[in-house]
C-alpha positions as CSV (number, residue, x, y, z in Angstrom):
1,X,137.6,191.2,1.3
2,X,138.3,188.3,3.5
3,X,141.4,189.4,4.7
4,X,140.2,192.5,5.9
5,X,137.4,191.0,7.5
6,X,140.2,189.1,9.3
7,X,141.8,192.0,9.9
8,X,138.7,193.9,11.9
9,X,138.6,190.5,14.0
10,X,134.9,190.0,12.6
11,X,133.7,186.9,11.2
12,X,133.5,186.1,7.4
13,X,130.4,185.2,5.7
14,X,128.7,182.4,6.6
15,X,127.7,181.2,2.7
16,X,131.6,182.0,1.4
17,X,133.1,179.9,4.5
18,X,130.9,177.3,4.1
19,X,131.2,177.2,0.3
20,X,135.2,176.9,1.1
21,X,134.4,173.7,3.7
22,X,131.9,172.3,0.8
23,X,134.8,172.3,-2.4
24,X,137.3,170.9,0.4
25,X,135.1,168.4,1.8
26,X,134.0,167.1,-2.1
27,X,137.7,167.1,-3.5
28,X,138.8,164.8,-0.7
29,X,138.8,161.2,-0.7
30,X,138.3,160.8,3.4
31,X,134.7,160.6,4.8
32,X,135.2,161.9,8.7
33,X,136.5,166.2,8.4
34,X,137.7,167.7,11.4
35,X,136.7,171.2,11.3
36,X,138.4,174.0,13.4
37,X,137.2,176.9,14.2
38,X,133.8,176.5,12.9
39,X,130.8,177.0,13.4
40,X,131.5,180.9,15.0
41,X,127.9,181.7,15.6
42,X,124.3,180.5,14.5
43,X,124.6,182.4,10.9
44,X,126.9,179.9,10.7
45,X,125.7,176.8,12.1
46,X,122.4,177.1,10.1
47,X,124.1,178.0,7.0
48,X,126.3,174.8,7.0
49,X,123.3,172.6,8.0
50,X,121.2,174.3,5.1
51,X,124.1,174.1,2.3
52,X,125.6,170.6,3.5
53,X,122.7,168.9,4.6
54,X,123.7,167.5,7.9
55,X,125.4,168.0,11.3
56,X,128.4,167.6,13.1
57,X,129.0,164.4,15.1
58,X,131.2,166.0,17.4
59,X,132.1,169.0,18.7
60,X,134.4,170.5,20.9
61,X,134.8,173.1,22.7
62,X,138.7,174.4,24.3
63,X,138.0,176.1,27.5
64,X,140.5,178.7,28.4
65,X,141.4,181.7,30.2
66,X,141.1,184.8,28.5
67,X,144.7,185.8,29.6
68,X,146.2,182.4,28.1
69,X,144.5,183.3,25.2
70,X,145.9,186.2,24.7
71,X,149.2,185.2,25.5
72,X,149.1,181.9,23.3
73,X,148.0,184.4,20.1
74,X,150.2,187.0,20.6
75,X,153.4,184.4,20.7
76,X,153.0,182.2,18.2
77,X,154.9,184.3,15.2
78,X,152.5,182.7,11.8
79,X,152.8,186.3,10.5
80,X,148.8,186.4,10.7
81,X,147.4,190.1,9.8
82,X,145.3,189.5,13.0
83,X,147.8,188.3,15.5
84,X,148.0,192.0,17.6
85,X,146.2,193.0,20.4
86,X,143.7,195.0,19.2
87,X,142.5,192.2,16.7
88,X,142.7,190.1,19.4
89,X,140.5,191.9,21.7
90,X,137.7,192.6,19.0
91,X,138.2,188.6,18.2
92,X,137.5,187.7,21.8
93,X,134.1,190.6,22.1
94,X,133.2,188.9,18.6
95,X,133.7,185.4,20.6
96,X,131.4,186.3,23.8
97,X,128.3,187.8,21.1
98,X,128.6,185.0,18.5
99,X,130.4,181.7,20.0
100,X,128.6,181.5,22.9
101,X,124.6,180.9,21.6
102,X,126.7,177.5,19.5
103,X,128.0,176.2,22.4
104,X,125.1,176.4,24.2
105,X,123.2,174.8,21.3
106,X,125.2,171.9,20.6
107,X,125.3,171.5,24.5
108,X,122.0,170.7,24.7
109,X,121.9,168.4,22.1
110,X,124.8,166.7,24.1
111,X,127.4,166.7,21.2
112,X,129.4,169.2,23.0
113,X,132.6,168.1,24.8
114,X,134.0,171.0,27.2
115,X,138.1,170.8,27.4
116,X,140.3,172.1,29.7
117,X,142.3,173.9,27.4
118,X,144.9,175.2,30.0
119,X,148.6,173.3,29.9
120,X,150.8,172.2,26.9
121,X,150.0,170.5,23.8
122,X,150.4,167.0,24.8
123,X,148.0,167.6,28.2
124,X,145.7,168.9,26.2
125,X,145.9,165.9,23.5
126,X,145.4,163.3,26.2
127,X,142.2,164.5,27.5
128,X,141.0,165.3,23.8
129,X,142.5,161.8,22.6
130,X,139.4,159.3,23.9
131,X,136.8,161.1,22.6
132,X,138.3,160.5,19.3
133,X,138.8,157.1,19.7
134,X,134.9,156.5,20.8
135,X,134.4,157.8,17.4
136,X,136.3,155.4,15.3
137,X,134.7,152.6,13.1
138,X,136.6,149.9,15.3
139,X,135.3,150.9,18.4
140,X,132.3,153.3,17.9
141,X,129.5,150.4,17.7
142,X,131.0,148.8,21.0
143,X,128.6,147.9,23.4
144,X,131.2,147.3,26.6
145,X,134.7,146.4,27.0
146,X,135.6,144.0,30.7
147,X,138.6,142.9,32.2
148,X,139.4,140.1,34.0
149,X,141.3,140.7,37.2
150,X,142.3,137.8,40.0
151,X,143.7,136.8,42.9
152,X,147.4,136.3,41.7
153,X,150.1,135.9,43.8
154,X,147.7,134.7,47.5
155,X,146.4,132.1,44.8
156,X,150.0,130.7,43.7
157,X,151.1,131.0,47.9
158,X,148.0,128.4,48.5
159,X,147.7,126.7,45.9
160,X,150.9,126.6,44.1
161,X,152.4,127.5,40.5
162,X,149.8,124.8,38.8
163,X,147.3,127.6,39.1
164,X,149.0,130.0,37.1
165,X,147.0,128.5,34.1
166,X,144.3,127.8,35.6
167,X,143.6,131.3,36.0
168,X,144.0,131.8,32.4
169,X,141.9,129.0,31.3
170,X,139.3,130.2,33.8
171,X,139.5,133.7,31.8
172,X,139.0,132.1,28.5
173,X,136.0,130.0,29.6
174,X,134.3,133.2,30.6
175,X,135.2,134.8,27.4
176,X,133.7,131.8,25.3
177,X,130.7,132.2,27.4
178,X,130.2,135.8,26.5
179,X,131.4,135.6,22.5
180,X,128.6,132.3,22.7
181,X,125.9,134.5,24.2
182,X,127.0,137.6,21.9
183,X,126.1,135.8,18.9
184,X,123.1,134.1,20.2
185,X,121.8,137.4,20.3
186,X,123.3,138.8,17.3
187,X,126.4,140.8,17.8
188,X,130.0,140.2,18.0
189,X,132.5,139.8,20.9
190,X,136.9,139.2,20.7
191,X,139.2,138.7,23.2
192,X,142.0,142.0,23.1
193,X,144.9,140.6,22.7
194,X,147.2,143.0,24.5
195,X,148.2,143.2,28.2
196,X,146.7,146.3,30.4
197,X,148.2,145.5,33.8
198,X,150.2,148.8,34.5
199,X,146.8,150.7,33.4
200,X,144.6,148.7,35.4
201,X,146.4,148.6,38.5
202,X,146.8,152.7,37.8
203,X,142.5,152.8,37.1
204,X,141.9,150.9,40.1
205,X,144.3,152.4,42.2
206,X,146.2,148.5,43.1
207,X,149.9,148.5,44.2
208,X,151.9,144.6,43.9
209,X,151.0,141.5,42.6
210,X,148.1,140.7,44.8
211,X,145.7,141.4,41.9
212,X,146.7,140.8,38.2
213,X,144.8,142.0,35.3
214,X,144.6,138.5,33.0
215,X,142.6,139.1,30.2
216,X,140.0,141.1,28.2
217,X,137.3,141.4,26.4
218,X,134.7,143.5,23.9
219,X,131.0,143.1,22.3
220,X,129.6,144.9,20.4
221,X,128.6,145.2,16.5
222,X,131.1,143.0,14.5
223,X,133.5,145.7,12.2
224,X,135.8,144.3,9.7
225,X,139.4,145.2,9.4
226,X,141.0,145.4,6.7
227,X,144.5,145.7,8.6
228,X,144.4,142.6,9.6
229,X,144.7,139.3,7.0
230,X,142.6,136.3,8.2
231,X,143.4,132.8,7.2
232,X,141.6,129.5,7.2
233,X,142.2,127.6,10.1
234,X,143.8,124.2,9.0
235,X,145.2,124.6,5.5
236,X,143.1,122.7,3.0
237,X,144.5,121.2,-0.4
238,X,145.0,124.7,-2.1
239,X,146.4,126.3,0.5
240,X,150.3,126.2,1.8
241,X,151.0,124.9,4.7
């Protein structure tokens, strides 16, 4: 039955799909799904949302030319029953009647993320690759990320090498400040310990040595890590040097 539901380019029922996501949502062992190709039209969307009992976080949406498609479908050799023109067609008709009325839902319930679905895989992954990352556990309770940028080389010209860490100890004060003020009200705040001064001179559009990115810094809702092993500070008597 499914298959030849495929076949006609129409949609398959909404309480058989959804009962398909349910047994392969329950027999996993992850907690975040990334579902593709679904919801394909309201039946749907209220169906998942009746049988599951919730909502997605997320959702995108691919934006692309019809003709791209088209093209994209009709060259990509899977052996799919569906993968010819006519199919294709019917699927895009099906697309206009059905798809449409969900994107325009979750749109305004601003969990709708509109990509420009036009280029080659690894475009496409770039643009579709932060919105991810706002979403995982390590980042997703952030409150705001900062960099410290200063006067590099113009400093060291008047002031000479001396104040190379000065700047850096300047940086740290102002992190200790706002890790001190974090807590004071509650939340968390860490240095990063990595170096962004390619990045940064690319964001802010800086060329030379004139101004250097130093250091930065997060707050936001403390998340623990289990990557990473944390040790006392000073060994004490049961613990190896």
């Amino acid at each position: 039955m499914i298959l030849d539901i495929i076949k006609n380019g129409n949609i398959v029922p909404s309480e058989v799909t959804v009962k398909l996501i349910q047994r392969a949502i329950e027999s996993s062992e992850n907690y975040k799904f990334l579902i593709d190709g679904f919801p394909r039209s309201d039946e749907n969307r209220i169906a998942f949302e009746r049988i599951m009992g919730m909502e997605p976080e997320v959702v995108l949406f691919f934006d692309c030319p019809e003709k791209e498609m088209v093209k994209r479908v009709l060259s990509r050799n899977q052996g799919r029953i569906d993968d010819n023109i006519d199919t294709v067609k019917k699927r895009l008709e099906v697309f206009a009647r059905l798809n449409l009325p969900v994107i325009n839902y979750y749109a305004e319930k601003g969990k709708l993320h509109k990509i420009n679905a036009v280029g080659d895989v690894d475009e496409i992954f770039e643009k579709v690759r932060p919105i991810f990352a706002a979403y995982k556990d390590i980042a997703s309770d952030g409150c705001f990320s900062l960099g410290m940028v200063a006067h590099f080389e113009p400093t060291f010209r008047e002031k000479d090498a001396w104040m190379y860490p000065r700047l850096f100890w300047e940086s740290g004060i102002l992190g200790q400040v706002l890790y001190l003020e974090a807590h004071a009200v509650g939340i968390s705040a860490t240095g990063i310990g990595c170096y962004f001064d390619d990045a940064v001179h690319d964001v802010l559009g800086l060329t030379g040595s004139e101004f250097q990115s130093l250091y930065h810094f997060t707050l936001g809702s403390p998340v623990v890590d289990k990557r990473i092993m944390s040790l006392p500070a000073y060994p004490g008597p049961n613990i190896d040097a």
